[in-house]
DOVEX-6429 format. One line per 8 residues: number of its first residue (from 1); their letters; for each residue x, y, z of N, C-alpha, C, O. Coordinates in steps of 0.05 Angstrom, whole numbers. Layout:
// residues N
NUM> A> X/Y/Z/X/Y/Z/X/Y/Z/X/Y/Z; ...
***
This chain:
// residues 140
1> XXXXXXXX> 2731/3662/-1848/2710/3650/-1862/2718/3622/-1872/2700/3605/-1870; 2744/3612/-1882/2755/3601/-1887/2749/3570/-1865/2740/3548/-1871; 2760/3581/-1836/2752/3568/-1817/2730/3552/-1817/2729/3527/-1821; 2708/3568/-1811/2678/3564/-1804/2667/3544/-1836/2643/3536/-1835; 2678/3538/-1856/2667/3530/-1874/2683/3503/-1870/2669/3482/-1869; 2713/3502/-1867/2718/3474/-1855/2705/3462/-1833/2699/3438/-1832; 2701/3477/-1816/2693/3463/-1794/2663/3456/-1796/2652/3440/-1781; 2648/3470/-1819/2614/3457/-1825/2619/3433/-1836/2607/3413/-1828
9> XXXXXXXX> 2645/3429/-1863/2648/3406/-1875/2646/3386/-1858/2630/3368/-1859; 2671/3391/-1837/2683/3368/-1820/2648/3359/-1807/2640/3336/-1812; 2631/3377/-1793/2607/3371/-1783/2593/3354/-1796/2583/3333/-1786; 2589/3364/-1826/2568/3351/-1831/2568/3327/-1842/2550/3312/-1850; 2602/3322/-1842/2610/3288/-1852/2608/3270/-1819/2599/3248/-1816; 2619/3288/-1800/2617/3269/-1771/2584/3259/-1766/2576/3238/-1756; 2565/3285/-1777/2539/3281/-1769/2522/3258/-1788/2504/3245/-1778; 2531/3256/-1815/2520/3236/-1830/2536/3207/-1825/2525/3187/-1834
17> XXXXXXXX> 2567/3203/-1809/2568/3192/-1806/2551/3173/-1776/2545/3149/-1779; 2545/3186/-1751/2536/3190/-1734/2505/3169/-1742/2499/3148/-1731; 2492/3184/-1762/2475/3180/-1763/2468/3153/-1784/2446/3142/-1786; 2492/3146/-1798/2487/3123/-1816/2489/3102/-1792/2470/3086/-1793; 2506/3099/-1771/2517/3076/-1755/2486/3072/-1731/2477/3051/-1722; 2475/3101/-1728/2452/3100/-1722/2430/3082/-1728/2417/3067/-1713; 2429/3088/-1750/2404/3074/-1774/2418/3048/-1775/2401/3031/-1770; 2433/3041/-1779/2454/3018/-1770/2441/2998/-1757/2430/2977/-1764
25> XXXXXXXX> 2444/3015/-1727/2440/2998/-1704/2406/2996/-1704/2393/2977/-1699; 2398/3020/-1712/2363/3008/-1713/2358/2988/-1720/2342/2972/-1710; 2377/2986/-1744/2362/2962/-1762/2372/2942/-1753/2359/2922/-1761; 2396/2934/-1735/2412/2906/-1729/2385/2904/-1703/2381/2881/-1696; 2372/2921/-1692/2367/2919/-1665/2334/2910/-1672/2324/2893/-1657; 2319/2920/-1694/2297/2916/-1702/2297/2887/-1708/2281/2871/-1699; 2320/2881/-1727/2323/2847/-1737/2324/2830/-1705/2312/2808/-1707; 2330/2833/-1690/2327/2820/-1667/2315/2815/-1654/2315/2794/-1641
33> XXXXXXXX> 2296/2841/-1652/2268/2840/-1642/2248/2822/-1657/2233/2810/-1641; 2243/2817/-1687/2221/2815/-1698/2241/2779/-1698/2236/2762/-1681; 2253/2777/-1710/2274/2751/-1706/2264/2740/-1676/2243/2727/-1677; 2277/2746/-1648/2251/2747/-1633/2236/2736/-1614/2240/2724/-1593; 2210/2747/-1635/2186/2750/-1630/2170/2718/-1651/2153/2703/-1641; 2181/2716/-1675/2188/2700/-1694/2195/2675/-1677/2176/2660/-1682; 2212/2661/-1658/2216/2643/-1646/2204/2635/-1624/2210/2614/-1614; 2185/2651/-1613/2169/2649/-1590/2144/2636/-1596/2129/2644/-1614
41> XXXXXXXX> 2139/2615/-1581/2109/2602/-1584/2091/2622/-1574/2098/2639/-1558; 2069/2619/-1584/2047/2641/-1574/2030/2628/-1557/2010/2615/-1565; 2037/2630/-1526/2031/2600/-1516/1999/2616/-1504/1976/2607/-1502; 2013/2650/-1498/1981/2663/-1480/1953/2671/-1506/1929/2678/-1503; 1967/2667/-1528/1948/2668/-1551/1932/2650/-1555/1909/2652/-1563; 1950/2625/-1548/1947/2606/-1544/1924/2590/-1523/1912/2569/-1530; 1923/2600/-1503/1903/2598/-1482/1883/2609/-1484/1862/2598/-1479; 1887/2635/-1493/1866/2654/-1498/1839/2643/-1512/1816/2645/-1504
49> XXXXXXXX> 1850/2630/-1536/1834/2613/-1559/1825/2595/-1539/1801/2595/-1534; 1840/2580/-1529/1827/2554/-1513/1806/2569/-1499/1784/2566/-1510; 1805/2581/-1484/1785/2594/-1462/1763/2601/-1488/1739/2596/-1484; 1771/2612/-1515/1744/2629/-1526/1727/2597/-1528/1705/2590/-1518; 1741/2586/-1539/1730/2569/-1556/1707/2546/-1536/1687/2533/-1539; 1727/2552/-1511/1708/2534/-1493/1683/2547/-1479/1667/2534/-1466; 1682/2566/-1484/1664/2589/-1467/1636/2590/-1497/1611/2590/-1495; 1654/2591/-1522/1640/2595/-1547/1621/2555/-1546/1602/2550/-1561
57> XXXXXXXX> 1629/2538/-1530/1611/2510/-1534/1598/2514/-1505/1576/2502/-1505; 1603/2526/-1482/1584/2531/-1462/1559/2542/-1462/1539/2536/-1449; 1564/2562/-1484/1548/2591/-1495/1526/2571/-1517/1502/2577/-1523; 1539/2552/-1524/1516/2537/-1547/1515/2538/-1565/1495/2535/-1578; 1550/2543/-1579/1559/2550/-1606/1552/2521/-1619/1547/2526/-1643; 1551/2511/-1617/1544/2482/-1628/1519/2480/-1637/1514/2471/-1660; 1501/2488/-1622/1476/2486/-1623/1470/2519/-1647/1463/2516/-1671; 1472/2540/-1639/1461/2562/-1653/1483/2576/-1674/1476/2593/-1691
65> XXXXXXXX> 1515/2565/-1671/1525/2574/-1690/1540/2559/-1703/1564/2563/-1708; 1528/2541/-1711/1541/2512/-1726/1575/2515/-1737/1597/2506/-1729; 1566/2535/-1762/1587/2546/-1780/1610/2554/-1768/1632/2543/-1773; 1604/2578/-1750/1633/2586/-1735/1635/2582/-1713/1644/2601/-1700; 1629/2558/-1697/1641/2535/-1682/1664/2521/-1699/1688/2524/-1694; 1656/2506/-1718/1654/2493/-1727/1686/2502/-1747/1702/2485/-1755; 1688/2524/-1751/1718/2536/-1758/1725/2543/-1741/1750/2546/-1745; 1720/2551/-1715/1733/2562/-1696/1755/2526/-1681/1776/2525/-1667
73> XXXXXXXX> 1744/2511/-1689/1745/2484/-1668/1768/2479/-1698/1792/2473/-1692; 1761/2482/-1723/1789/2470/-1749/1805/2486/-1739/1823/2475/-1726; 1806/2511/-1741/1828/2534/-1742/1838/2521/-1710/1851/2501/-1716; 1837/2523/-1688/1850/2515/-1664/1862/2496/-1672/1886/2495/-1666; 1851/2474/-1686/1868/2449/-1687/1889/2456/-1706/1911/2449/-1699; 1888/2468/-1730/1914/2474/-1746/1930/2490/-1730/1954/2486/-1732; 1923/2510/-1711/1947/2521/-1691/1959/2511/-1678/1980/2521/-1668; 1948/2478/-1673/1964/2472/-1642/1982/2451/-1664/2005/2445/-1658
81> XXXXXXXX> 1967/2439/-1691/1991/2429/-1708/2015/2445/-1711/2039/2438/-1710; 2003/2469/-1715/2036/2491/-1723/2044/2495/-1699/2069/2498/-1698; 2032/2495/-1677/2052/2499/-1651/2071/2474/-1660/2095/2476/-1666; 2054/2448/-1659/2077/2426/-1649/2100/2429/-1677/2124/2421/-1673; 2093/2439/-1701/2116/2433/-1720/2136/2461/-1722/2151/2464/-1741; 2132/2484/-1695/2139/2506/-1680/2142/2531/-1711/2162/2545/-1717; 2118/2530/-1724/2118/2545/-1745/2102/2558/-1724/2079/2549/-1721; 2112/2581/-1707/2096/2593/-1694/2096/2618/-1712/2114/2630/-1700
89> XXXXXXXX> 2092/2631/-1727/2082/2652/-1735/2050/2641/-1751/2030/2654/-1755; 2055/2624/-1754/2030/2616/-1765/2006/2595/-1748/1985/2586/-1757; 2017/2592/-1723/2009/2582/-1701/1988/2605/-1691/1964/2600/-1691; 1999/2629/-1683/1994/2663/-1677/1973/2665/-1693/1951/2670/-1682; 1974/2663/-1717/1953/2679/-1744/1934/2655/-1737/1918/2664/-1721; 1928/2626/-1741/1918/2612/-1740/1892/2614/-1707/1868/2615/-1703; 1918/2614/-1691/1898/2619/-1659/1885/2650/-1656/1876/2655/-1633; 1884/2666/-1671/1876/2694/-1669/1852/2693/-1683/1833/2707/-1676
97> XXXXXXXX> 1850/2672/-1709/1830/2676/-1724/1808/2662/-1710/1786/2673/-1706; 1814/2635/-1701/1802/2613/-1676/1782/2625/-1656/1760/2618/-1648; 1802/2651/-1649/1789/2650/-1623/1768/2681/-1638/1750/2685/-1622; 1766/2697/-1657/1752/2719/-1662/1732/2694/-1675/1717/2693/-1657; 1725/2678/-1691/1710/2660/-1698/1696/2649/-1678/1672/2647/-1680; 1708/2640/-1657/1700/2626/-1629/1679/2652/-1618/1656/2649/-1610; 1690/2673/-1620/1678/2697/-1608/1648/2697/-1618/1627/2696/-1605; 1655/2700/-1648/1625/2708/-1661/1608/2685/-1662/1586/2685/-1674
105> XXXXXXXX> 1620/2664/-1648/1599/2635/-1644/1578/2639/-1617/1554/2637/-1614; 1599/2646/-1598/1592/2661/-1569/1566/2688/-1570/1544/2689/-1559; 1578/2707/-1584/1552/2735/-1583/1525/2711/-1606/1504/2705/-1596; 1529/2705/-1622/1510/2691/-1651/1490/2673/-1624/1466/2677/-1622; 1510/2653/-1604/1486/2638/-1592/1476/2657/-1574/1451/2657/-1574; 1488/2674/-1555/1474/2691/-1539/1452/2704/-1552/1431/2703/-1539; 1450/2715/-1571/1435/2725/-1590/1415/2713/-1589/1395/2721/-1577; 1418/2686/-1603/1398/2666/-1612/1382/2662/-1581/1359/2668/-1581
113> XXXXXXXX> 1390/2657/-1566/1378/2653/-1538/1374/2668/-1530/1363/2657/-1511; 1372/2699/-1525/1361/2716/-1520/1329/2725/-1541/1307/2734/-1533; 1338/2717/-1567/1316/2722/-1582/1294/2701/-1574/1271/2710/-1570; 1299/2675/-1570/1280/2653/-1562/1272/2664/-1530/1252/2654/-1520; 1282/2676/-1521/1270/2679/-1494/1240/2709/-1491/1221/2713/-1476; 1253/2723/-1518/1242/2745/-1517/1215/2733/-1530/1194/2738/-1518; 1213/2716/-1559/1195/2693/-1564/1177/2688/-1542/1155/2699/-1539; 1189/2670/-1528/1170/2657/-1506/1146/2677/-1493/1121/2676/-1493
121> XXXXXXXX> 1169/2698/-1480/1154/2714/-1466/1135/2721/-1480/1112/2717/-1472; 1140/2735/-1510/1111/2743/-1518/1085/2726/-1523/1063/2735/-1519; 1093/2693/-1534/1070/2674/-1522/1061/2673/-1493/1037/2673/-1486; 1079/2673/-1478/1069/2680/-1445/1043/2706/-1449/1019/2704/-1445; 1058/2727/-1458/1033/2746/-1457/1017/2744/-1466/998/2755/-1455; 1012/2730/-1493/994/2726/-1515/975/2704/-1494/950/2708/-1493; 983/2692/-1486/971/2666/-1463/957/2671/-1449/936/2659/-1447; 966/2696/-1429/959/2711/-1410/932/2726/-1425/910/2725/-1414
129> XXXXXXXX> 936/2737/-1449/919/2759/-1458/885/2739/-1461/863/2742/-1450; 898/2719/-1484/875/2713/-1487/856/2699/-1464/832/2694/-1464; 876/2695/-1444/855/2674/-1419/847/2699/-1410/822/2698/-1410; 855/2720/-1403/843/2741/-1386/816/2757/-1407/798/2772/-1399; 821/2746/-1438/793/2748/-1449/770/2738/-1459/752/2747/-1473; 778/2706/-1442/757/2693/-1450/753/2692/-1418/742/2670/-1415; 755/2700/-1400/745/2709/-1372/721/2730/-1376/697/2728/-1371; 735/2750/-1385/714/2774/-1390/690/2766/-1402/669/2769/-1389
137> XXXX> 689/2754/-1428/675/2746/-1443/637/2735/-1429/614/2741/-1436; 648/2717/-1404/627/2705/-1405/607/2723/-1384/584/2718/-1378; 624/2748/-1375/612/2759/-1353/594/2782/-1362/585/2798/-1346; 589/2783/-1394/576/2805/-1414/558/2785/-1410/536/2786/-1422
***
C-alpha cells in the first residue's frame, strides 16, 4: 500500500507538472498568434471595402443613401490613413465598419429604386385605367 501511494504522489506531481508547461506553451503559442495577426495589414479587408463601397456608388448610394455613403466613403479614408501609419488593428475595425455601412448604402438604394419603380408602375396602371374609362364612357 505503501508503494501505490508513492507512486500516485510521484504521478500527480509529474502530471501537474506536464500540464503547467502545457498551459505554458498555449499561452507562449497564443501570444504569437494574436502578436501575428496584430502585424499584418488587412490588405483582403481591405479590398473587400473597396469593392463594397464602389458597388455601394454604382447602386446610387449617393443619390438615395446620402448618410451612409457618406460614412462609408470617411470610415475607408481613416482605414487607408491607419493602413499607411500601419496601425493595422485599427485599419481592420475601421475597413469592416466601411464596408457594412457601404453595404446598407447598397440594399437602402436598391430599395429606394425598386420602390420608385413599383411607383411608376402603379401610375402606368392608374393611366391605363383611367384611359380605358374614358373610352367606355362615350359608348353609353
Amino acid at each position: 500500500m505503501e508503494l501505490t501511494t508513492m507512486t500516485t504522489s510521484t504521478a500527480k506531481s509529474t502530471y501537474s507538472r506536464l500540464r503547467g508547461l502545457k498551459l505554458a506553451a498555449l499561452a507562449v503559442g497564443a501570444s504569437f498568434v494574436l502578436a501575428g495577426c496584430a502585424g499584418n495589414p488587412p490588405t483582403e479587408q481591405y479590398a473587400v471595402t473597396q469593392s463594397a463601397v464602389n458597388s455601394a456608388v454604382s447602386a446610387g448610394g449617393p443619390e438615395y443613401a446620402a448618410v451612409e455613403m457618406k460614412s462609408a466613403q470617411d470610415k475607408f479614408k481613416q482605414a487607408e490613413v491607419a493602413m499607411h501609419d500601419q496601425k493595422y488593428d485599427e485599419a481592420r475595425r475601421l475597413s469592416e465598419q466601411a464596408e457594412w455601412d457601404a453595404r446598407v448604402a447598397e440594399r437602402k438604394s436598391q430599395a429606394a429604386k425598386a420602390q420608385k419603380a413599383l411607383d411608376d408602375a402603379r401610375q402606368g396602371v392608374n393611366e391605363l385605367r383611367e384611359e380605358s374609362m374614358r373610352q367606355v364612357q362615350p359608348a353609353q
